[in-house]
N, C-alpha and C positions, 0 to 999 in steps of 0.2 A: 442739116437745115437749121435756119434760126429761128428760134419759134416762138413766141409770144403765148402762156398759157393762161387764158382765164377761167376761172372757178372762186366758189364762196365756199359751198358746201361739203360734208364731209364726203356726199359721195366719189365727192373729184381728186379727192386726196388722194387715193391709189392710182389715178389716170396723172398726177404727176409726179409719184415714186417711181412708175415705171416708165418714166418720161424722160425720169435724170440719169437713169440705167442705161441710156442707149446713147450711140453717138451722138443723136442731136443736142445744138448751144440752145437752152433755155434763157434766152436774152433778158425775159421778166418777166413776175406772176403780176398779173393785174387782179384784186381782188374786192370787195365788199369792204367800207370803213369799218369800223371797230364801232361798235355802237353798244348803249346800255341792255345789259340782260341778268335776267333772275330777281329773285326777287330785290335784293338787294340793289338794282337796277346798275351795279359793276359795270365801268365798260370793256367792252369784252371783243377780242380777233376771232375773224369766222375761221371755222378749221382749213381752210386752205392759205389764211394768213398765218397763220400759228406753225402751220408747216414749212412755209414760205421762212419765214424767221429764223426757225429752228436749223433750217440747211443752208443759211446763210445767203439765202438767193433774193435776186434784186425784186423790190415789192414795191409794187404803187395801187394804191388805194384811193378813187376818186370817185368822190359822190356819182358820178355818172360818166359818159363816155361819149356823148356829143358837143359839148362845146369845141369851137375851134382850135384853141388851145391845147385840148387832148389829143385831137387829132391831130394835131401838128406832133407833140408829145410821140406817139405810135408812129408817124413817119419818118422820125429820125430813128427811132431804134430798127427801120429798115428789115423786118420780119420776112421771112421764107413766107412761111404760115401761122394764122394765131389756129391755137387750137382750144375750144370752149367745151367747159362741163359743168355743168351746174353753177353755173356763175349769178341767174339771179336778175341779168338784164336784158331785155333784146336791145339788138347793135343796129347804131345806123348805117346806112349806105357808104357814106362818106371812108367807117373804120373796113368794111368787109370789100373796097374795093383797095385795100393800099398792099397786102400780101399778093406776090406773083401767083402765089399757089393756094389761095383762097382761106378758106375758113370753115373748120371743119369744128363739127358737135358730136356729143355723145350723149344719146338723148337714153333715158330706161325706159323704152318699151320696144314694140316690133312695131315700127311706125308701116302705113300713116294712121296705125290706132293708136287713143290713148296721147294726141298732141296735146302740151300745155303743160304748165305746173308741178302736178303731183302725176305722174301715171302711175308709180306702184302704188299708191294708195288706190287710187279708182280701179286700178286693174284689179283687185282683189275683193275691193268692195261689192264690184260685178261679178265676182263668183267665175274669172277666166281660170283655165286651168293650163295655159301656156301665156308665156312674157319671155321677156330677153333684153338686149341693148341692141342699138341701131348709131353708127355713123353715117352723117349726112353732111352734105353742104349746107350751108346756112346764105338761106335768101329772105326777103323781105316780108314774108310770110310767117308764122308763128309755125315752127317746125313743118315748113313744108316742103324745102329742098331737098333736091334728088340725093337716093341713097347710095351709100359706097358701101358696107359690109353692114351684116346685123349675125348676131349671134341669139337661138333660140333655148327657152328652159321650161320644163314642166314647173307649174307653180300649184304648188302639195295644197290641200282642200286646207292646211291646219297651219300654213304661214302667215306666219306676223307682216306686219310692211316693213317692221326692225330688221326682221330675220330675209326677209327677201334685201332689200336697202343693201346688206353686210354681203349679200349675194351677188346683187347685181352689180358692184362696186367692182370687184376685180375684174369682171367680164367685160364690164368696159373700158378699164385700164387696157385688158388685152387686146381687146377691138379697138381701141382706139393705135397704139402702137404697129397693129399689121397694117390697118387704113394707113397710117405714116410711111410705112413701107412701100404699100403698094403706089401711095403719088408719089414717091422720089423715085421709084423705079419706072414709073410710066404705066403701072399695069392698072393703076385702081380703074374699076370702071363705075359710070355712076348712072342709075336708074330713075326715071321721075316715079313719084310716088301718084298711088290712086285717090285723088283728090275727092273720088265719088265714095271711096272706103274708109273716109277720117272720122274719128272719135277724138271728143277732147274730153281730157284732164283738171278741170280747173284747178285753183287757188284753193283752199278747204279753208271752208272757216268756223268757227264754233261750234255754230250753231249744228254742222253736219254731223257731231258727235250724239244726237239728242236723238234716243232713239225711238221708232215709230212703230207700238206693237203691233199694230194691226197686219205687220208687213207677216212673212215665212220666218219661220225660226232660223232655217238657213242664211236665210239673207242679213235676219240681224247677226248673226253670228258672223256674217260675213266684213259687217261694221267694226263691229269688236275686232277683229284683228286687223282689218284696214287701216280705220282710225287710231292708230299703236304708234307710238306714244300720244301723238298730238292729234287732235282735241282729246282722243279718247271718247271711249263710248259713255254714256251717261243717260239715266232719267231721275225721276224726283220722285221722292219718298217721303210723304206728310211733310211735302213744302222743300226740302233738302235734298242735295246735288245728291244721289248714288250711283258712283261709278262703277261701272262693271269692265275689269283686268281680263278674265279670262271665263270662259261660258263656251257650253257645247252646246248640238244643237239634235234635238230626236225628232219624230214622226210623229210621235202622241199628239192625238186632238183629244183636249178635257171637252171640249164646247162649252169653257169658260170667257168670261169678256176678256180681249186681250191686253195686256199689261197685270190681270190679277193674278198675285200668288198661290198657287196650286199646292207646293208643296212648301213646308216648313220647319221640321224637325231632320235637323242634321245635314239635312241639303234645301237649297233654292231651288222652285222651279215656276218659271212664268208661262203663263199661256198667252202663246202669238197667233196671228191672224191663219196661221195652219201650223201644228208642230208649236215643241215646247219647247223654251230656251231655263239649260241650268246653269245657273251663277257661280261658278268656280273658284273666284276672288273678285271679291265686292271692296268697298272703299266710300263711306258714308260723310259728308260733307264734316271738315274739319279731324277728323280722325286718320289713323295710317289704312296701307290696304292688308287685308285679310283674307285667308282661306275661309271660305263660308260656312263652315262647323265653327272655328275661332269665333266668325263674326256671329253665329245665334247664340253662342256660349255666353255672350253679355249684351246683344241687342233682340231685344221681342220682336219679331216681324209674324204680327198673328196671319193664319191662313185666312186668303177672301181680302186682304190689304190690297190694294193696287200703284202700281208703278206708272208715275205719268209722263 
């Protein structure tokens, strides 16, 4: 088949290594411009452009994908199927009816939970203890076309969204290539999804990293590794960002106010709305991140201090 892949994101990267593995012509990556990042504000190619380059394969990179232009653009290159991963945009009508063989996604979660955005992060933020990837058709709705395969995983109580991300990545490189099999062979079959059983994913933003003691020690904990890398978990300490890396999560109830520190010599321990959260590696506004014995060894944090 000739296939048109789009993807920005790193997760998509392994969905087109194993893309150029197979018989099918990879006609073009279409991907996210190059735009400034870090601090140094660098401009910078999203990792599936970067990979795109690197294998020497044909790359176009447009602000967007509805002008008529584009789509004229995508008609001439005459695609079997586009196949989309993380790419970053929803497509219009116009691009998903020009493929005889449609338009197929690989979304990471076990739809129809978890539509939008970020699902590995929400998925873990809500304390799920199974996720996976899902191939679907792509229709007008934000993930809501009927499925073609999904593939299922236990998701461990102590996974990062890093460490799920680097997981769910191959799996759906994998799922995505048998889905490819099975429509050139005739066999895919495709299922509508239960529209009465969707969850959505949003966008994360900052702000979701700011944590709310009063909540379950579990659940902030659940933050802390959701939010991993970005925003990242965080409260304020006498006015100052303190990001919290890495924290576990016990059953202790002090019947302290929540956010005050409980413990303080040699380890962190906060008191949440049930259950205590300990700080494992902290990271205090302007400073590197620390193991939390490092970090008392040269910052005072008296006991009865509170975290807002």
């Amino acid at each position: 088949m000739k296939i048109i892949f789009m993807g920005s994101a790193a997760f998509a990267v392994p969905s087109l290594a194993a893309l150029l593995e197979t018989k099918h012509e990879v006609v073009e990556v279409v991907a996210q411009p190059d735009k400034p990042a870090g601090r140094g504000q660098h401009v910078t190619s999203c990792p599936v452009a970067r990979f795109a380059k690197e294998m020497g394969l044909a790359l176009y990179q447009p602000g967007g994908v509805k002008k008529p232009e584009r789509i004229e653009h995508f008609k001439k290159l005459a695609p079997d199927l586009i196949a989309v991963v993380a790419y970053g945009k929803i497509l219009p009508p116009e691009l998903l009816q020009i493929p005889p063989l449609g338009c197929v996604n690989v979304h990471s979660s076990l739809l129809p939970k978890y539509r939008g955005a970020a699902p590995m992060n929400w998925a873990i933020v809500n304390g799920e203890t199974e996720t996976g990837v899902t191939t679907m058709r792509i229709s007008k709705d934000l993930d809501a076309g009927d499925i073609l395969m999904a593939i299922s995983t236990p998701l461990d109580e102590c996974e990062t969204a890093v460490e799920l991300h680097d997981r769910l990545a191959p799996l759906g490189a994998e799922l995505l290539i048998k889905t490819l099999a099975a429509i050139e062979d005739g066999s895919a079959k495709q299922t509508p999804q239960d529209h009465s059983s969707a969850t959505y994913a949003p966008m994360i933003k900052k702000e979701d990293g700011h944590l709310d003691w009063t909540g379950s020690a579990r659940d902030i904990y659940n933050r802390v590794r959701g939010f991993k890398p970005w925003p990242g978990a965080f409260a304020f300490l006498d006015g100052k960002n303190f990001r919290i890396h890495e924290a576990a999560a016990v059953d202790f109830d002090s019947g302290e106010k929540p956010g005050t520190i409980i413990e303080n010599e040699g380890h962190l321990a906060v008191a949440c709305g049930s259950g205590t959260l300990y700080l494992l590696e902290v990271q205090l506004e302007g400073k590197r991140p620390l193991g939390t014995a490092d970090f008392l060894r040269g910052h005072k944090i008296e006991k009865g201090a509170t975290l807002t």
